[in-house]
C-alpha positions as CSV (number, residue, x, y, z in Angstrom):
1,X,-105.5,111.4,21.1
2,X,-103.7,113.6,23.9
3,X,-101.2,111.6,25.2
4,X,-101.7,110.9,29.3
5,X,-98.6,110.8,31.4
6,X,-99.7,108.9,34.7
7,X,-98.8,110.4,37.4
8,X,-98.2,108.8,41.1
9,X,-98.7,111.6,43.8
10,X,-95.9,111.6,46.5
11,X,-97.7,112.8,50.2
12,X,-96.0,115.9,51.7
13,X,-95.9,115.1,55.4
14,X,-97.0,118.4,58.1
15,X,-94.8,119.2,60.3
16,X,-95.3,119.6,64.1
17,X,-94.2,123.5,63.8
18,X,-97.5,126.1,64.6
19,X,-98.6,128.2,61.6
20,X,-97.2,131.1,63.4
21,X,-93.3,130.1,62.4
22,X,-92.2,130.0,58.6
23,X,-92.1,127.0,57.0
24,X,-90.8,126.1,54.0
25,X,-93.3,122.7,52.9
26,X,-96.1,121.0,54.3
27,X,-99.4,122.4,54.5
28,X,-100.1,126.2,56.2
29,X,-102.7,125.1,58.0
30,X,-100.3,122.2,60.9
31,X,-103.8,120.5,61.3
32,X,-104.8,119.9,57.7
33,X,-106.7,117.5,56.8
34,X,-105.2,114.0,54.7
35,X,-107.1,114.5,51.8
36,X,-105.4,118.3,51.8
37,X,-102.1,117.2,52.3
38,X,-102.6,115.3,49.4
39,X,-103.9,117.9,47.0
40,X,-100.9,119.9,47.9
41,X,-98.5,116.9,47.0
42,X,-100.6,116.5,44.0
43,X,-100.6,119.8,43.0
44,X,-96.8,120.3,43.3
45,X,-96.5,117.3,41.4
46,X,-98.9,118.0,38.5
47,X,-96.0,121.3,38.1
48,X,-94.1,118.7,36.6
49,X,-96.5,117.3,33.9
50,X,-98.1,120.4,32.2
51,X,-99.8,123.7,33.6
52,X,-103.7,123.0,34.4
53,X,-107.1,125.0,32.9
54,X,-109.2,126.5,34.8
55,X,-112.6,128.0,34.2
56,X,-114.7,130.4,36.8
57,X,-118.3,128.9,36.5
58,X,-117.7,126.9,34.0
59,X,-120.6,124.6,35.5
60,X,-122.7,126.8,36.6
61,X,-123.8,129.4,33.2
62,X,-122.4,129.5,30.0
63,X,-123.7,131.7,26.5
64,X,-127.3,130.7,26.1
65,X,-127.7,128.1,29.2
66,X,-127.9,128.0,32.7
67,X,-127.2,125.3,35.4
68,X,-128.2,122.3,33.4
69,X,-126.9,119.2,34.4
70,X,-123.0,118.5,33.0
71,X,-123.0,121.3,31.2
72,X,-120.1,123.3,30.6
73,X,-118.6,125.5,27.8
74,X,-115.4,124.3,27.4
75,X,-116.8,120.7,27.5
76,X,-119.1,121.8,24.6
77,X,-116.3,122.1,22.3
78,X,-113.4,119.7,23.9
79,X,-115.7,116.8,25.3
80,X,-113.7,117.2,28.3
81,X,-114.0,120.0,31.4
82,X,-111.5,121.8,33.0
83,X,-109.0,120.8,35.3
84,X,-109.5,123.8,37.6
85,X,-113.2,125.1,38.1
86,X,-113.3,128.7,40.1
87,X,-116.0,129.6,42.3
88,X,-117.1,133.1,44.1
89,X,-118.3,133.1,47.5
90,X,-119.3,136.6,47.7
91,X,-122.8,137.0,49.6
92,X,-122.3,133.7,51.7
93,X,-121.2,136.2,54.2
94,X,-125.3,136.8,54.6
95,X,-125.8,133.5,54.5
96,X,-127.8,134.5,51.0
97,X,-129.2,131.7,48.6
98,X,-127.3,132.7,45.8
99,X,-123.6,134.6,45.6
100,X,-123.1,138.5,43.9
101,X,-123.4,136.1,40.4
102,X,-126.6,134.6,41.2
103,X,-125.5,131.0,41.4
104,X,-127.2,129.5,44.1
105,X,-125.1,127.9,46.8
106,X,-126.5,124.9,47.2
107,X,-125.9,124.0,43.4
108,X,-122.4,125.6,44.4
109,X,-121.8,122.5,47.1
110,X,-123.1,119.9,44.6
111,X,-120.7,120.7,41.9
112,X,-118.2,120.9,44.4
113,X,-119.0,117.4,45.0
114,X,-119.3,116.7,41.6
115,X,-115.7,117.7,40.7
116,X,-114.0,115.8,43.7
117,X,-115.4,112.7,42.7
118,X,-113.7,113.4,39.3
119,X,-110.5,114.7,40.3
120,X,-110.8,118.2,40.1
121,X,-109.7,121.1,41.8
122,X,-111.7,123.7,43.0
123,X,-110.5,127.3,43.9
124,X,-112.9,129.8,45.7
125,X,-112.2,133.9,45.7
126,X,-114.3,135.7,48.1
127,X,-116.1,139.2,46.7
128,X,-116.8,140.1,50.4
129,X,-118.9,143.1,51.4
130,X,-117.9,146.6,52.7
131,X,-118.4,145.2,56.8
132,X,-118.3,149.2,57.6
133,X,-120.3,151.0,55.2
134,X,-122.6,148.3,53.8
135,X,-121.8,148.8,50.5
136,X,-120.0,146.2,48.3
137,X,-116.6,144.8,47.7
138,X,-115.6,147.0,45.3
139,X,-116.8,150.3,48.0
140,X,-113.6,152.2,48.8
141,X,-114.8,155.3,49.9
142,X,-113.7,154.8,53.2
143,X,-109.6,153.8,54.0
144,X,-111.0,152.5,57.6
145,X,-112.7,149.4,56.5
146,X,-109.2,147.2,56.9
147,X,-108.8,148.7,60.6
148,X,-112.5,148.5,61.2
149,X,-112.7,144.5,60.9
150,X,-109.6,143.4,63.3
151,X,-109.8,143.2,67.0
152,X,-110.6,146.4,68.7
153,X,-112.1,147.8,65.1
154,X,-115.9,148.4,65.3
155,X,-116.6,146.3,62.4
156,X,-115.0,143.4,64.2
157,X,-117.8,141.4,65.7
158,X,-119.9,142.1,62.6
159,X,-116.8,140.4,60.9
160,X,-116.6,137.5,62.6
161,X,-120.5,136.9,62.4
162,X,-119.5,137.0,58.8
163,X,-116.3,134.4,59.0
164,X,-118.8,132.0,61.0
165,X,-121.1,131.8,57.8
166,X,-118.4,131.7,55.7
167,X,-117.1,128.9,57.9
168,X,-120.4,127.0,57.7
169,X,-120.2,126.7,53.7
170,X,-116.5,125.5,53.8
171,X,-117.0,122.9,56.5
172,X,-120.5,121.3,55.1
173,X,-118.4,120.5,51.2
174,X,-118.1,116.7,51.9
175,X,-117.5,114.0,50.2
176,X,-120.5,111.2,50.1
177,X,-118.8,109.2,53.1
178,X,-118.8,112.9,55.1
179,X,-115.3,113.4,54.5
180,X,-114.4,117.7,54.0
181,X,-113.4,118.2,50.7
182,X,-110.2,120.2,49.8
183,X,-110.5,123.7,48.2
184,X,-107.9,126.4,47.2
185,X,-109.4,129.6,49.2
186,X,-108.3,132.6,47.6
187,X,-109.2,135.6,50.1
188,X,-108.4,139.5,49.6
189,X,-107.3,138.8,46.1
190,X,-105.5,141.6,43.7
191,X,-104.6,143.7,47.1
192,X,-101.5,145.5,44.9
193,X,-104.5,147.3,43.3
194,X,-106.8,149.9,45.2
195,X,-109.8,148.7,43.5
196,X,-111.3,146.7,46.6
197,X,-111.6,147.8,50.5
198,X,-108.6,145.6,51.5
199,X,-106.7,147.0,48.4
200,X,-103.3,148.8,48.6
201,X,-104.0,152.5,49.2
202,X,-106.8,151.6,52.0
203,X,-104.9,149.8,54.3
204,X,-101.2,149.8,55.6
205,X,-99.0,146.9,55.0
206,X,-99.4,146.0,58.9
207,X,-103.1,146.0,58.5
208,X,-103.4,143.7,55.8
209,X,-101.2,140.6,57.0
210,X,-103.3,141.1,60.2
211,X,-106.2,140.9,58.4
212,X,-105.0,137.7,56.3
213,X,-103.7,136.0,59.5
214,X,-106.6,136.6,61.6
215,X,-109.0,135.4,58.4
216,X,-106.5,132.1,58.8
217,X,-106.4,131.7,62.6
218,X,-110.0,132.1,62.6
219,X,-111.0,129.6,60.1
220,X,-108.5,126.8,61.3
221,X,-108.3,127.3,64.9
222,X,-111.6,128.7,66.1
223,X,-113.9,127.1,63.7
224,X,-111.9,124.0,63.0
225,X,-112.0,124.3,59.5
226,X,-108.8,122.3,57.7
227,X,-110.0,121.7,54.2
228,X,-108.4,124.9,52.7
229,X,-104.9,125.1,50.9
230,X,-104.5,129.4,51.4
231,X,-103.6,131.2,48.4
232,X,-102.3,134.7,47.9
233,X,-103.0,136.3,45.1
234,X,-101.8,140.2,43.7
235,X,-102.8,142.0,40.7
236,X,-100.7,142.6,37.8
237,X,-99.1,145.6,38.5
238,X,-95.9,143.9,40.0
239,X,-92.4,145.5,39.3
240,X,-90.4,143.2,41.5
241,X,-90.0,140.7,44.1
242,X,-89.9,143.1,47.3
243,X,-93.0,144.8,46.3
244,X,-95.0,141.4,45.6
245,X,-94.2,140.1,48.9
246,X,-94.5,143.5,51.2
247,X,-97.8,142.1,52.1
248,X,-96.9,138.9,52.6
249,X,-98.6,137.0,55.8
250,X,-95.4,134.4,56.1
251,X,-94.8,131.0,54.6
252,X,-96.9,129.9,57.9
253,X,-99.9,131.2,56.4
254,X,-100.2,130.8,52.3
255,X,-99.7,127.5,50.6
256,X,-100.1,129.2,47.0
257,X,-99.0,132.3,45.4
258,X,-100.1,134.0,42.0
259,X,-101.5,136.7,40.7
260,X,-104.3,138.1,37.7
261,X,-103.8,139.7,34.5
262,X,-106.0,140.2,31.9
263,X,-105.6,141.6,28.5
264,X,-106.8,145.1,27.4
265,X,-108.1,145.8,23.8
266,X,-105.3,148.7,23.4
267,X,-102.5,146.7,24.9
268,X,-102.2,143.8,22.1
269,X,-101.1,140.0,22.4
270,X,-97.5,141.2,22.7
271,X,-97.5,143.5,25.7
272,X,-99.5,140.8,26.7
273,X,-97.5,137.4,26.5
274,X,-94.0,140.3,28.3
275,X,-96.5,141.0,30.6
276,X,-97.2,137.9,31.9
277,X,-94.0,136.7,31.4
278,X,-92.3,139.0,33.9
279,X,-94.5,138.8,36.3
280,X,-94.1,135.2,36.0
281,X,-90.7,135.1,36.4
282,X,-91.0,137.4,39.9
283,X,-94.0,135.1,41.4
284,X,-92.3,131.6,40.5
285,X,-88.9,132.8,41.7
286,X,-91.0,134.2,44.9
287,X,-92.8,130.5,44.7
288,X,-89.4,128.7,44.8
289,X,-87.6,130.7,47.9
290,X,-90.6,130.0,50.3
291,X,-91.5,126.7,49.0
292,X,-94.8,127.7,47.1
293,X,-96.6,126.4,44.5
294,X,-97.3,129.2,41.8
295,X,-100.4,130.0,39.7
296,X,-101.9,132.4,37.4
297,X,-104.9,132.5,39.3
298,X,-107.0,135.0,37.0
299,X,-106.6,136.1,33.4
300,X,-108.1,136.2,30.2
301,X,-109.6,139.1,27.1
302,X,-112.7,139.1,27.7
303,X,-114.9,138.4,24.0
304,X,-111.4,136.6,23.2
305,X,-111.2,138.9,19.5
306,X,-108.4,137.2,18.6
307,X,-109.1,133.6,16.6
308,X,-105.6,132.5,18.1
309,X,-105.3,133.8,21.3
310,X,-105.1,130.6,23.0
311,X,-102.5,129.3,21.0
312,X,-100.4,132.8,19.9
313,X,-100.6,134.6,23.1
314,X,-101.8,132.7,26.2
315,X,-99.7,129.8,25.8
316,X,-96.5,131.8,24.5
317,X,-96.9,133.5,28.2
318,X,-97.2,130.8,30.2
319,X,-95.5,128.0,28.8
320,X,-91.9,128.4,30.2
321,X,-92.9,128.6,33.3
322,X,-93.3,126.3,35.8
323,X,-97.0,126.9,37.7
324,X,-99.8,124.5,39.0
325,X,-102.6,126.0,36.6
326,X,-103.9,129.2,34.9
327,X,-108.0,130.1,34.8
328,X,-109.8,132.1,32.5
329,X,-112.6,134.1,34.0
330,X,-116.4,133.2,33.6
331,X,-118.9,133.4,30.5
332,X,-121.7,135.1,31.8
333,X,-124.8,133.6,30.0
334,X,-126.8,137.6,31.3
335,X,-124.2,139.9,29.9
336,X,-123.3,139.7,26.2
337,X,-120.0,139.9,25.2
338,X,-118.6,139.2,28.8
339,X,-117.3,136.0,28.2
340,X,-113.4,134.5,28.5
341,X,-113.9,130.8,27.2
342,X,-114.8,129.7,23.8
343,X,-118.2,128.6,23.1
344,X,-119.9,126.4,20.0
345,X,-119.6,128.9,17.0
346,X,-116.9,131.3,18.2
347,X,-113.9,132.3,15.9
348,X,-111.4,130.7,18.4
349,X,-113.0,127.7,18.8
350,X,-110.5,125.4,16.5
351,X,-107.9,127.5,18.1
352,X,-109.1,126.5,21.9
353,X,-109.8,122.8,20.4
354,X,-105.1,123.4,19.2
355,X,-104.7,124.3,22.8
356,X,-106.2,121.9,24.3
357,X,-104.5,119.0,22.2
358,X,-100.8,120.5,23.1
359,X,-99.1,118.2,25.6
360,X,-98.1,120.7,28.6
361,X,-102.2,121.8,28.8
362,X,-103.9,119.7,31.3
363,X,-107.7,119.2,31.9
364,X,-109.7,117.1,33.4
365,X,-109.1,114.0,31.7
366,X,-105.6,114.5,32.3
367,X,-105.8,115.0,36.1
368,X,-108.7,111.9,36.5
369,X,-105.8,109.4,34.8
370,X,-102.9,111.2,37.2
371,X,-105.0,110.3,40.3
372,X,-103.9,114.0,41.6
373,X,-104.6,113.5,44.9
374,X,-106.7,110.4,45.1
């Protein structure tokens, strides 16, 4: 049996300064709700106990199912979920039924639900479309789109049309007494790469912490949303601590920092587990000077070749350092061999099953007896 360490969360009090100045702790967002103060405090604290799981989708599609009730991949083999459960919120922009991965948002809100009421923590990215030429997020034939969205740009109303629906998801997740439930919101994600519209050659360094501060002013001032702890979240290719934070928005506006790296077939598990750990190194050290909680928000190899790659490579990478979780991306149950958790039957199933029994890996069983932020 995995031994539990209870864990009693200490509340980080806001303080009275607007989200304009640097701060240092206390929640971006001056106005936050209790319930997100205390997910902050919880989350800093859990930084002490063990690094978290997380798995995108993990209850919405797995290999050979889709949405059934309490499913969930990594449950299959560990009878216990994930502490972390990513979400994409691509295509709520349209106020469509279903996101760019076909998971429809209403069963989105109710596993939401589901995973509060447990203890979880949920943490949405946002695969928003090209505003100025329609196409997706991943269109970057124009460098205009940046420029085009902020006030002044002609993409701006259509932009804030856009910021209204995402607005209406955020502020209908509540709890069954009405209460909002807190969410890590993970917006222009992997901006060091060039890869999306907001990425690094398609906007200047001025135009992208205007676009992350007015995506923050607008939520929590305009619209009144203050369930949302604000993480900001590079890509890999980091060399040091001046280029990870030229795009920072200030301390004022981020509550999280981390970044995403995944492994490629012709790098191998050592470049790997250096990889990771470097960039580690520069994030946490960024984490600790601004008073930041640090995460490996993506990662993963996708079809996990490797029958002791959790145990040989992910955790070698990880383990020294001191972040809130790290999340493996999703197991799509429509494209074979694009999967990043174990399953029933695959050759690192008894490895997962190791990883999961080591006592600095935390899932939900772990976080439900903590009480993270309850």
């Amino acid at each position: 049996m995995k031994k539990i360490i209870m864990l009693t969360a200490a509340v980080l009090f806001l303080t009275a300064c607007p989200a304009e100045q640097e701060k240092k702790s206390g929640t971006a967002d001056p106005d936050a709700t209790a319930e997100t103060v205390k997910m902050l405090a919880g989350l800093q604290a859990a930084t002490e106990k063990g690094i978290m799981f997380g798995h995108q989708d993990d209850l919405s599609y797995g290999i050979g199912w889709i949405y059934p009730d309490g499913e969930s991949d990594v449950k299959r083999i560990t009878l216990d979920y994930p502490a972390v459960y990513g979400m994409d919120l691509g295509d709520i922009e349209h106020l469509a039924p279903v996101n760019l991965d076909s998971v429809p948002f209403d069963h989105m809100k109710t596993f939401v639900q589901e995973i509060w009421s447990r203890g979880g923590v949920i943490t949405f990215s946002w695969h928003v479309d090209n505003p100025l030429t329609g196409g997706n997020a991943w269109d970057v034939t124009s460098d205009r789109v940046v420029a085009s969205v902020l006030p002044g740009g002609e993409s701006h109303e259509t932009f804030k049309l856009w910021l209204d629906n995402l607005a209406g998801f955020l502020g209908s997740l509540t709890d069954e007494n009405g209460n909002a439930i807190p969410v890590i919101f993970r917006p222009w994600h992997e901006h060091t790469g060039s890869w999306f519209w907001w990425g690094q050659k398609l906007c200047s360094d001025e135009e992208f912490i205007t676009l992350w501060r007015f995506t923050f002013d607008y939520l929590c001032k305009e619209k009144n949303i203050h369930n949302l702890l604000f993480s900001y979240s590079s890509s890999g290719d980091i060399t040091n601590q001046e280029q990870y934070l030229e795009r920072y928005p200030g301390d004022g506006y981020v509550d999280m920092v981390g970044f995403d790296y995944y492994q490629m077939p012709e790098a191998g598990n050592e470049s790997f587990v250096k990889e990771v750990d470097r960039v580690m190194g520069i994030v946490t050290a960024a984490a600790a000077e601004h008073g930041k909680i640090a995460a490996l928000t993506e990662a993963g190899y996708e079809g996990i070749p490797d029958s002791t790659w959790w145990t040989s490579t992910l955790w070698p990478a990880v383990k020294d350092h001191k972040i809130s979780y790290v999340l493996v991306w999703r197991n799509a149950h429509n494209k074979p061999g694009h999967f990043y958790a174990p399953f029933p039957g695959h050759l690192s199933e008894k490895d997962f099953v190791d990883f999961y029994n080591l006592p600095g890996t935390l899932f939900q069983k772990d976080v439900t007896e903590m009480g993270l932020y309850k």
